[in-house]
C-alpha positions as protocol buffer text, in pm:
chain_id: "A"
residue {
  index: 1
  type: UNK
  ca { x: 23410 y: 2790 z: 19661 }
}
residue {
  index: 2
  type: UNK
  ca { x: 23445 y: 2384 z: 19684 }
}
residue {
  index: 3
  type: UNK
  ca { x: 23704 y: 2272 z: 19875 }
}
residue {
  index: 4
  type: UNK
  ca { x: 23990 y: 2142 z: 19632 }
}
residue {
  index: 5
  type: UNK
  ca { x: 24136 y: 1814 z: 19658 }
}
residue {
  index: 6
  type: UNK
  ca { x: 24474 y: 1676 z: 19582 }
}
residue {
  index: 7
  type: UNK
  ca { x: 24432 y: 1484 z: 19237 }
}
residue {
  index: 8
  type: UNK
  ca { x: 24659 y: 1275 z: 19033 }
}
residue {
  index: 9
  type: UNK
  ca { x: 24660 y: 1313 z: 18657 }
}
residue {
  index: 10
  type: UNK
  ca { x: 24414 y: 1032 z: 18601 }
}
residue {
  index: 11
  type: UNK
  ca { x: 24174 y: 1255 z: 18815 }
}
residue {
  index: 12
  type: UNK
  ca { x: 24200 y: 1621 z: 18690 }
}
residue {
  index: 13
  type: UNK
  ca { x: 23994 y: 1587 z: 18396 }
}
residue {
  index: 14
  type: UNK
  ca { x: 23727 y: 1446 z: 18567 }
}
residue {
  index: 15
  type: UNK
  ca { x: 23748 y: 1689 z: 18889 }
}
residue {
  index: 16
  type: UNK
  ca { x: 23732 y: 1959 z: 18619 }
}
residue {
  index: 17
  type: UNK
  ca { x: 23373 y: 2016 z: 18603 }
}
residue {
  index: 18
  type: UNK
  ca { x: 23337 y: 1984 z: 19011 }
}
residue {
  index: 19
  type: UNK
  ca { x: 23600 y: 2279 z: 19060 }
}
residue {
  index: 20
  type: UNK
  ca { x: 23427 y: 2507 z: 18845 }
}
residue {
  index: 21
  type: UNK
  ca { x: 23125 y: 2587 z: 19022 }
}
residue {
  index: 22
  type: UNK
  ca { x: 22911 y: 2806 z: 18920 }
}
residue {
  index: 23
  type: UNK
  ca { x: 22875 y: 3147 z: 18718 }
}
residue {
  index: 24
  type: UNK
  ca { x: 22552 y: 3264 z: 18864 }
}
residue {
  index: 25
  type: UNK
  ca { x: 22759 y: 3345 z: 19174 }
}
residue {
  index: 26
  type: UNK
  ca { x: 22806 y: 2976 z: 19317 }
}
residue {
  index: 27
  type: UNK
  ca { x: 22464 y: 2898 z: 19295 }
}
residue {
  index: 28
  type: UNK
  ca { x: 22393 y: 2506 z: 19257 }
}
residue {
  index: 29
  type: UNK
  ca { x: 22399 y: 2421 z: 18927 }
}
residue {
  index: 30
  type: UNK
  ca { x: 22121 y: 2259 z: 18731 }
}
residue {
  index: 31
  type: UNK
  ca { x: 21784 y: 2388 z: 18884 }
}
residue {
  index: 32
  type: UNK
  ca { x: 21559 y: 2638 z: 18837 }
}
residue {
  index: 33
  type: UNK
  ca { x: 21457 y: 2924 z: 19059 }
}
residue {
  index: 34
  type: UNK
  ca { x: 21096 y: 3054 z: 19127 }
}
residue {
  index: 35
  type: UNK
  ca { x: 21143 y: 3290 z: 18919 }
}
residue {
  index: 36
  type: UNK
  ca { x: 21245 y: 3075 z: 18639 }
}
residue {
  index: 37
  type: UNK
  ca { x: 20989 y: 2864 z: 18676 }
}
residue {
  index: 38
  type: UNK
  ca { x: 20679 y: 3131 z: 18696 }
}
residue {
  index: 39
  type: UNK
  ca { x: 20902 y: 3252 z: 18366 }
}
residue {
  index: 40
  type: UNK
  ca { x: 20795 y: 2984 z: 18187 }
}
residue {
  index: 41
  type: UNK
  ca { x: 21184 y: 2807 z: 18166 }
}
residue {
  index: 42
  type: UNK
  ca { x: 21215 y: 2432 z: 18245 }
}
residue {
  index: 43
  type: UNK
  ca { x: 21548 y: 2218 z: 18249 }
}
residue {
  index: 44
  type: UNK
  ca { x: 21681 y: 1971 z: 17975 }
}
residue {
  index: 45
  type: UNK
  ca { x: 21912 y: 1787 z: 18217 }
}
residue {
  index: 46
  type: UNK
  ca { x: 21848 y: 1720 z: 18591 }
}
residue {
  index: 47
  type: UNK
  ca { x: 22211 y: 1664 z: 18654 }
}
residue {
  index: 48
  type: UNK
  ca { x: 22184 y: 1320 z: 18782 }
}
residue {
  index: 49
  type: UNK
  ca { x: 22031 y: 1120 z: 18516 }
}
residue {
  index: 50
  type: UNK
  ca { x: 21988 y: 1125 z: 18076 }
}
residue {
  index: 51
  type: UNK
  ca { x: 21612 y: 1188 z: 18108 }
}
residue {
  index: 52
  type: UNK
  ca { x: 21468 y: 1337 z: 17819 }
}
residue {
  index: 53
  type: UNK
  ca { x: 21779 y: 1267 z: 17583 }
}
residue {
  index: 54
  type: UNK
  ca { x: 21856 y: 1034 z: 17312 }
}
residue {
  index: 55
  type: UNK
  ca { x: 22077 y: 943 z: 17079 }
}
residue {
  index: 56
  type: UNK
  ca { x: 22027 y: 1181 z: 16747 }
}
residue {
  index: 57
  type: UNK
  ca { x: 21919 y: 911 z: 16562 }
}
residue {
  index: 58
  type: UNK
  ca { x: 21644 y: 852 z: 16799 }
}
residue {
  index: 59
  type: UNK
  ca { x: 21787 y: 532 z: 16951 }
}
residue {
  index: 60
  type: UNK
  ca { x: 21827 y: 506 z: 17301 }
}
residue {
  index: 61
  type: UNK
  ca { x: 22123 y: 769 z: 17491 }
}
residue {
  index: 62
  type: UNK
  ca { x: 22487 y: 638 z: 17367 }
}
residue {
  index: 63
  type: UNK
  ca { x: 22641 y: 583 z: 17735 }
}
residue {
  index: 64
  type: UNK
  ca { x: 22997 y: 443 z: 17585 }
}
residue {
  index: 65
  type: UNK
  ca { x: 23019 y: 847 z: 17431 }
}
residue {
  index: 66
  type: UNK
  ca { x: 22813 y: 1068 z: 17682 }
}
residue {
  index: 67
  type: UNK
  ca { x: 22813 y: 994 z: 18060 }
}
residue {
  index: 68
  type: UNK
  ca { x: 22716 y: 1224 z: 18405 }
}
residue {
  index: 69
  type: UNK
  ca { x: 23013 y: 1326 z: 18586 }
}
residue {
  index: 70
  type: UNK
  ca { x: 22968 y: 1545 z: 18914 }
}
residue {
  index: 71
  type: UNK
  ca { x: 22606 y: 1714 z: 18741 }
}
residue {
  index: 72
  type: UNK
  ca { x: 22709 y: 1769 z: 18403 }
}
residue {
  index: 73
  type: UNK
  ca { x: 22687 y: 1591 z: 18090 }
}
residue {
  index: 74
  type: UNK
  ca { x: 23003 y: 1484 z: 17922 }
}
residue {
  index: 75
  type: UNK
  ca { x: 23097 y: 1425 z: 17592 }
}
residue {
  index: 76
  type: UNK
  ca { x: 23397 y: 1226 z: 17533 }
}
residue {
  index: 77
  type: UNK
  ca { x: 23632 y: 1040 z: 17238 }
}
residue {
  index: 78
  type: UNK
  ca { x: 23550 y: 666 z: 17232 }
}
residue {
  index: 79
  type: UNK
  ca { x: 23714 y: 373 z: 17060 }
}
residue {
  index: 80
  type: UNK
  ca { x: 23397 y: 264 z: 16930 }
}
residue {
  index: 81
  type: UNK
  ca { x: 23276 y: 591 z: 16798 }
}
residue {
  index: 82
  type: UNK
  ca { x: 23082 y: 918 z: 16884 }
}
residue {
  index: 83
  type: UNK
  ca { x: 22731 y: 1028 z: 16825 }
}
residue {
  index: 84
  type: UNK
  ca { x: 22527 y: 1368 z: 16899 }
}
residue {
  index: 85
  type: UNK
  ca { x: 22231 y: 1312 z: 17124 }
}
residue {
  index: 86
  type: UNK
  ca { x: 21886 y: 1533 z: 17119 }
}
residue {
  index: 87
  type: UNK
  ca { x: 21635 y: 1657 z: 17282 }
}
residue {
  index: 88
  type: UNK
  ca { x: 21256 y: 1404 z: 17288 }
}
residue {
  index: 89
  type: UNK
  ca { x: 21113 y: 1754 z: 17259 }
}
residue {
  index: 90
  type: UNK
  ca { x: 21118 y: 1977 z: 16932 }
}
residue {
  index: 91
  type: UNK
  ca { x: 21109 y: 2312 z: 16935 }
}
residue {
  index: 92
  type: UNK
  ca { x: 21049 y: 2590 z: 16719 }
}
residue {
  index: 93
  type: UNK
  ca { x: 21072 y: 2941 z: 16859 }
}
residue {
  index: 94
  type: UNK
  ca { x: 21238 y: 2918 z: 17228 }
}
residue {
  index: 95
  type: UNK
  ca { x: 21563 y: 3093 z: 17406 }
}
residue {
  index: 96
  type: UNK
  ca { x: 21795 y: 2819 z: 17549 }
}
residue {
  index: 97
  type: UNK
  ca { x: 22062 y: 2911 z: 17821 }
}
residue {
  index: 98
  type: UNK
  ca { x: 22313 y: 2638 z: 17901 }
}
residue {
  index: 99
  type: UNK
  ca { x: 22656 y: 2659 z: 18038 }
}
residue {
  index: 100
  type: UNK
  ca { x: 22979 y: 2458 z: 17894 }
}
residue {
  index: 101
  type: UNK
  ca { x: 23327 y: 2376 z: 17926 }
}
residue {
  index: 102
  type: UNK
  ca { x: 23630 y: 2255 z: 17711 }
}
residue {
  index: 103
  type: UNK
  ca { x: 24007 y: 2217 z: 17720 }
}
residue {
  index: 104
  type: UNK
  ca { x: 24218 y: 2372 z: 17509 }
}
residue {
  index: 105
  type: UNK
  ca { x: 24209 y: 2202 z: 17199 }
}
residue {
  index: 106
  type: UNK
  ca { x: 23805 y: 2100 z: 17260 }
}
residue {
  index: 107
  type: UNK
  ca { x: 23570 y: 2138 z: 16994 }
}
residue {
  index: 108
  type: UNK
  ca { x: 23176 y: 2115 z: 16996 }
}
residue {
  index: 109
  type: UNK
  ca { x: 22851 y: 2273 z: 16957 }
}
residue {
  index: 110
  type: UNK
  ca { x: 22491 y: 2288 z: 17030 }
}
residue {
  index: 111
  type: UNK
  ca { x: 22280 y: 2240 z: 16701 }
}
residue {
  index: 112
  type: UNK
  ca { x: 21917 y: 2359 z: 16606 }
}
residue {
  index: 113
  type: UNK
  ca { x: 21670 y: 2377 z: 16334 }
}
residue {
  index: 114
  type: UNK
  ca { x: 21808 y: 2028 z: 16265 }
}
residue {
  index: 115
  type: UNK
  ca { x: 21761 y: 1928 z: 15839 }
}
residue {
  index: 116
  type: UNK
  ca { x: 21861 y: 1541 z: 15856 }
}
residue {
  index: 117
  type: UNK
  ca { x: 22071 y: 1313 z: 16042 }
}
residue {
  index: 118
  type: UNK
  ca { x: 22365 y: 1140 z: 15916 }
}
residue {
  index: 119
  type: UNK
  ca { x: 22484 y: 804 z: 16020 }
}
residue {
  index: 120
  type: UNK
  ca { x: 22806 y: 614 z: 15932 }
}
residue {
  index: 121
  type: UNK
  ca { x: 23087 y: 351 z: 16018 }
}
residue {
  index: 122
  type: UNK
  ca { x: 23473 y: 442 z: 15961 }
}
residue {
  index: 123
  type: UNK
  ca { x: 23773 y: 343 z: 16120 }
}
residue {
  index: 124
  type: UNK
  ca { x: 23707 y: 545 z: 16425 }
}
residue {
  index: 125
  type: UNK
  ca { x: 23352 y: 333 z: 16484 }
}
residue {
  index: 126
  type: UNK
  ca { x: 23024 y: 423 z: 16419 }
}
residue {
  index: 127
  type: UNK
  ca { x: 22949 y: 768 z: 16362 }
}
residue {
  index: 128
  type: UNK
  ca { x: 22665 y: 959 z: 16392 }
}
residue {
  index: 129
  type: UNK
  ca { x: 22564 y: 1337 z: 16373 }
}
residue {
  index: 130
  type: UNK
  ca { x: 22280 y: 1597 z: 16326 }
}
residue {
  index: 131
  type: UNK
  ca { x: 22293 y: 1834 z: 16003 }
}
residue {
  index: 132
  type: UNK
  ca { x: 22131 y: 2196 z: 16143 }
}
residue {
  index: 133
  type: UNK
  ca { x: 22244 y: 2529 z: 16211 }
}
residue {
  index: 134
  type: UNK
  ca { x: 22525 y: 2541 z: 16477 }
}
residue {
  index: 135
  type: UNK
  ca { x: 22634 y: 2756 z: 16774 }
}
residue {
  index: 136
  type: UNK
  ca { x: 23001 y: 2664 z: 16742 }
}
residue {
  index: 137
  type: UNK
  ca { x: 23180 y: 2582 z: 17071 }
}
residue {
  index: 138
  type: UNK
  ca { x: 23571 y: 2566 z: 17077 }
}
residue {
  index: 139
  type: UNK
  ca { x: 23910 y: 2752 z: 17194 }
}
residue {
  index: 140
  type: UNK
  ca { x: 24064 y: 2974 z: 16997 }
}
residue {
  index: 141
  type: UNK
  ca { x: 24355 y: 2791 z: 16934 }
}
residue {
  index: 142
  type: UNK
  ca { x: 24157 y: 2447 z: 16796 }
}
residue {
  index: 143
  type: UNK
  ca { x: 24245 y: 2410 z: 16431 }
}
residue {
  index: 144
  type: UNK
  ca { x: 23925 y: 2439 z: 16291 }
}
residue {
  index: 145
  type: UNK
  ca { x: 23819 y: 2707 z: 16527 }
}
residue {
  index: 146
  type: UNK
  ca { x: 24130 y: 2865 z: 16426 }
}
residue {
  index: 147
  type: UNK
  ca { x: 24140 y: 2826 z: 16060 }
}
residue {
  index: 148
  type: UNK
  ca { x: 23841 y: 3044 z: 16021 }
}
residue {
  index: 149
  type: UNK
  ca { x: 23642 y: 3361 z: 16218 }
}
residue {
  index: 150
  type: UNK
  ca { x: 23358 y: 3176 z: 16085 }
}
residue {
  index: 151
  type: UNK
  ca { x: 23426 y: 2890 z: 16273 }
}
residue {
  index: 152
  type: UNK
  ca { x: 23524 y: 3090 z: 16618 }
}
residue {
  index: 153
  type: UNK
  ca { x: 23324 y: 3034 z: 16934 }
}
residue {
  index: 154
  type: UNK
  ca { x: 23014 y: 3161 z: 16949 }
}
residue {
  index: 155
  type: UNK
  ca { x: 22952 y: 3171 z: 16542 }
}
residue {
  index: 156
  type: UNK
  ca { x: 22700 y: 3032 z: 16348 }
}
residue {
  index: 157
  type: UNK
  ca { x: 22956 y: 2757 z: 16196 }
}
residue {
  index: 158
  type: UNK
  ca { x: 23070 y: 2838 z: 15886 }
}
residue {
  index: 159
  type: UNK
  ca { x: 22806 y: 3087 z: 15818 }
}
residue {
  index: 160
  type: UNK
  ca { x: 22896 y: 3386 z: 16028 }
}
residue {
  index: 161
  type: UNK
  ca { x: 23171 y: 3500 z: 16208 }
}
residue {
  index: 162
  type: UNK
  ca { x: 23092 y: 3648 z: 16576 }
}
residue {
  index: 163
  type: UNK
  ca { x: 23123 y: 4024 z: 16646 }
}
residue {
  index: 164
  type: UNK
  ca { x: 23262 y: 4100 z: 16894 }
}
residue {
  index: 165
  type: UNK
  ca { x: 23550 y: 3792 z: 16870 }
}
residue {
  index: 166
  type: UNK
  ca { x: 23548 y: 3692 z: 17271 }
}
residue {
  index: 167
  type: UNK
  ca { x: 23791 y: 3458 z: 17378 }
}
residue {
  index: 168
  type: UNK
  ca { x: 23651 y: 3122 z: 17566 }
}
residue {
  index: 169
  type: UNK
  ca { x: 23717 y: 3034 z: 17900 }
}
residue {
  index: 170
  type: UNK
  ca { x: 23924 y: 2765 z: 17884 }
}
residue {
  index: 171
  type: UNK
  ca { x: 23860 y: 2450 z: 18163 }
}
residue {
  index: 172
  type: UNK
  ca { x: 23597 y: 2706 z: 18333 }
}
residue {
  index: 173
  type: UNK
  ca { x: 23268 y: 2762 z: 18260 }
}
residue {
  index: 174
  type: UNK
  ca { x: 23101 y: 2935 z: 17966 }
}
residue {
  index: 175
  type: UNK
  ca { x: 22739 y: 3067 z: 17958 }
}
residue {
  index: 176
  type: UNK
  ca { x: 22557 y: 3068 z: 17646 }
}
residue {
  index: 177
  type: UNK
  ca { x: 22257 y: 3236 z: 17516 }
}
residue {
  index: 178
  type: UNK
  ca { x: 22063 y: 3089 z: 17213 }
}
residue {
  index: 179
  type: UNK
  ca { x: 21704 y: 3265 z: 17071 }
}
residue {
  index: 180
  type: UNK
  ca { x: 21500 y: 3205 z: 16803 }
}
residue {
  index: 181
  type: UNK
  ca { x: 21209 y: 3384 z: 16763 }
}
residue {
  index: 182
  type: UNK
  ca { x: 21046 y: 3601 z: 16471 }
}
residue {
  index: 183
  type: UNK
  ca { x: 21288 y: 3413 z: 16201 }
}
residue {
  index: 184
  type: UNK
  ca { x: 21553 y: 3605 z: 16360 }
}
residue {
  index: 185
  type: UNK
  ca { x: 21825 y: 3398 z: 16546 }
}
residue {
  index: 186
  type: UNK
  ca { x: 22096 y: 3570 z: 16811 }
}
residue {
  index: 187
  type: UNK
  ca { x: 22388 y: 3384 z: 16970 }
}
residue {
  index: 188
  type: UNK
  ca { x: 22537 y: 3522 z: 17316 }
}
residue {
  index: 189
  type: UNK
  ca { x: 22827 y: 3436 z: 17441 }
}
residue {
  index: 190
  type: UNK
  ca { x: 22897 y: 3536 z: 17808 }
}
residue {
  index: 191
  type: UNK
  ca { x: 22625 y: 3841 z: 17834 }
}
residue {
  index: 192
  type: UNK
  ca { x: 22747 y: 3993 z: 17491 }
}
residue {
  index: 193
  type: UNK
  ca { x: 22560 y: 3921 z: 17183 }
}
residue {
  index: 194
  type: UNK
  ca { x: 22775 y: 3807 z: 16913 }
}
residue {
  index: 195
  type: UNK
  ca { x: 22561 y: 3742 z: 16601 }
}
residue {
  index: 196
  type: UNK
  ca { x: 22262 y: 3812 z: 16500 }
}
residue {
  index: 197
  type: UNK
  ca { x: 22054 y: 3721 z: 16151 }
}
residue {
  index: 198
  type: UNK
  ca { x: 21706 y: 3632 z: 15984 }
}
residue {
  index: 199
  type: UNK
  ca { x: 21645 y: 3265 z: 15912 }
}
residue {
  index: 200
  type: UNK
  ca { x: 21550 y: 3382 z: 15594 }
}
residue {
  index: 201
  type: UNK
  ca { x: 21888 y: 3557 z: 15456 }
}
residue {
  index: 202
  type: UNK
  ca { x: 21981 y: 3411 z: 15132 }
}
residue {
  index: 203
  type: UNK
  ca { x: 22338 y: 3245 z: 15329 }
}
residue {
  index: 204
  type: UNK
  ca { x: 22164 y: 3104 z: 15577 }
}
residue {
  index: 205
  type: UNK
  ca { x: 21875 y: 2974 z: 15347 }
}
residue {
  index: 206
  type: UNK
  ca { x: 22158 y: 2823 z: 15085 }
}
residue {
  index: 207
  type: UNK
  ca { x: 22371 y: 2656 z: 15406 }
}
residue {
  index: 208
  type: UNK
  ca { x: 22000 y: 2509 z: 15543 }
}
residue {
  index: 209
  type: UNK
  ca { x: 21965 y: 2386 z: 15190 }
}
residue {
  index: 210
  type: UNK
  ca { x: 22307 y: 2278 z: 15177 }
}
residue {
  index: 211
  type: UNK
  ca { x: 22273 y: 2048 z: 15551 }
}
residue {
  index: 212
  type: UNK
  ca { x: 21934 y: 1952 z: 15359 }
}
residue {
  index: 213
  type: UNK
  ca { x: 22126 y: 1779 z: 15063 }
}
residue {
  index: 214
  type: UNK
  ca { x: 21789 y: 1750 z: 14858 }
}
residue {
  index: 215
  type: UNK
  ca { x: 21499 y: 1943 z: 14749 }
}
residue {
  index: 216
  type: UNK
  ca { x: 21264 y: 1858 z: 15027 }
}
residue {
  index: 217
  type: UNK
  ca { x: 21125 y: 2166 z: 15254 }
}
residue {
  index: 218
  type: UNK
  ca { x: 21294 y: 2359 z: 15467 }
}
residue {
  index: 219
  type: UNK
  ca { x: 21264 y: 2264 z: 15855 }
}
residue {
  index: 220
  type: UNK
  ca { x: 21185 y: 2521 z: 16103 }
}
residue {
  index: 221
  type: UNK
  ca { x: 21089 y: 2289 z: 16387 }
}
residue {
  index: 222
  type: UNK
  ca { x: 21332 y: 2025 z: 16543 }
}
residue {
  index: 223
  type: UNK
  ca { x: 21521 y: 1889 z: 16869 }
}
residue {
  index: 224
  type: UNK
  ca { x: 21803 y: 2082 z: 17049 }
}
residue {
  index: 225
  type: UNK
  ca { x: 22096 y: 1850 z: 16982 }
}
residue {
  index: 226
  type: UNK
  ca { x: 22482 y: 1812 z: 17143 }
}
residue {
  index: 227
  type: UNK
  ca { x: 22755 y: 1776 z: 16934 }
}
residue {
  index: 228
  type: UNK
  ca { x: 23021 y: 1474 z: 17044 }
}
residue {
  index: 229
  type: UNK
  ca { x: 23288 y: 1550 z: 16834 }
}
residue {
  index: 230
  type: UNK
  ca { x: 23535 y: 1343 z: 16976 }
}
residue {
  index: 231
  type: UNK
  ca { x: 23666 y: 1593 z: 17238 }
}
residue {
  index: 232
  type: UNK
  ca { x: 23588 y: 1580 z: 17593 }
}
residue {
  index: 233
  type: UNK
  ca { x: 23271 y: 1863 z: 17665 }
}
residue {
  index: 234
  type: UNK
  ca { x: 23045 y: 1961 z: 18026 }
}
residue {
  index: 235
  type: UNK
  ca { x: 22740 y: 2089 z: 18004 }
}
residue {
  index: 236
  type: UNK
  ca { x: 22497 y: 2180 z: 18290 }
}
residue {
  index: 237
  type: UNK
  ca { x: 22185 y: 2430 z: 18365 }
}
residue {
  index: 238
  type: UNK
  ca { x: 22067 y: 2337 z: 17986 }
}
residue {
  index: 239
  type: UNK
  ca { x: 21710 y: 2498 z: 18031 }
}
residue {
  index: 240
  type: UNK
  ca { x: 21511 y: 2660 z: 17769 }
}
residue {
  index: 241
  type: UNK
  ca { x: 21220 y: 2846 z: 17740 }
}
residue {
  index: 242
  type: UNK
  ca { x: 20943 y: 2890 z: 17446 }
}
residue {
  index: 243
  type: UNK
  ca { x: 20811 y: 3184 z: 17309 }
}
């Protein structure tokens, strides 16, 4: 366990990703074992720098929104306004582990098959986000999370509602389990699967078409993308793994 340190409240949030180390038993976070590696999995994020991420428009990685604090990536409110970031890579079939954290009233979410990207200025700045299918990341008490079991933790937002419900741990490490593979998708939320469905059932194919907002095709190939949705999110060992 790390050695704890007396913070003031200026501190906490930041020290919060430092004092919760580790759900693989305390092993050091971002890398890869041999195992791993002979597996075929490679990391996203090194923990020290943005490598390999931009902005989800494509421009370069939005430091006012996202920063590095003590080997995770953050996502946090800014004055200015939020964007999602992406992956360079695209991906198409591939099972993506990656571990996040939130506070109580946190909401975000990792999103794939990506349709379009939408970008915008309103009086909170410029905004700008990724339109794709969505493993939905929040407490159970965040309004929206709350306001719908198809918008709990772990769902595919707005789509379908996870079974079993698990509750989030709140300001401690998640682990997360995303595969796509076959046209069939499954979310997993702390070692238990909680949803499970075929690309090609008629409400997943209408909310796709939906994200799409025009006739064009359907996209089954695109970047892993982070959702900044103006809450303060870690995320570390982001690694993923074709198929």
């Amino acid at each position: 366990m790390p050695r704890r340190q007396i913070l003031g409240a200026a501190g906490a949030a930041a020290a919060l990703c430092a004092l919760s180390i580790g759900i693989a038993g305390g092993a050091e976070p971002n890398q890869l074992t041999a195992q791993e590696r002979a597996a075929g999995w490679r990391l996203l994020f090194d923990g020290k720098t943005t490598d390999g991420w931009l902005e989800i428009t494509g421009k370069p990685f939005p430091s006012k929104c996202w920063t590095i604090e003590n080997g995770c990536l953050k996502a946090s409110p800014h004055k200015d306004g939020v964007q999602d970031i992406r992956t360079v890579g695209t991906f198409r079939e591939f099972e993506l582990e990656f571990d996040w954290m939130l506070k109580a009233d946190g909401n975000s979410g990792v999103k794939y098959l990506v349709q379009k990207v939408d970008e915008w200025v309103n009086p909170l700045g410029r905004q700008a986000r990724a339109r794709g299918l969505e493993y939905q990341l929040a407490g159970d008490q965040e309004p929206d999370a709350a306001s719908s079991p198809l918008r709990a933790v772990g769902s595919l937002y707005s789509v379908i509602a996870p079974v079993p419900k698990i509750a989030p741990k709140i300001e401690e490490f998640n682990h997360s389990r995303l595969v796509v593979q076959g046209g069939v998708v499954e979310h997993w939320l702390n070692g238990t699967r909680v949803v499970r469905f075929e690309i090609a059932a008629p409400e997943v194919q209408k909310h796709l078409r939906e994200l799409r907002k025009d006739n064009g095709e359907i996209l089954l190939q695109g970047p892993i993308s982070l959702q900044n949705h103006s809450s303060e999110t870690w995320f570390r060992n982001v690694k993923v793994r074709v198929k």
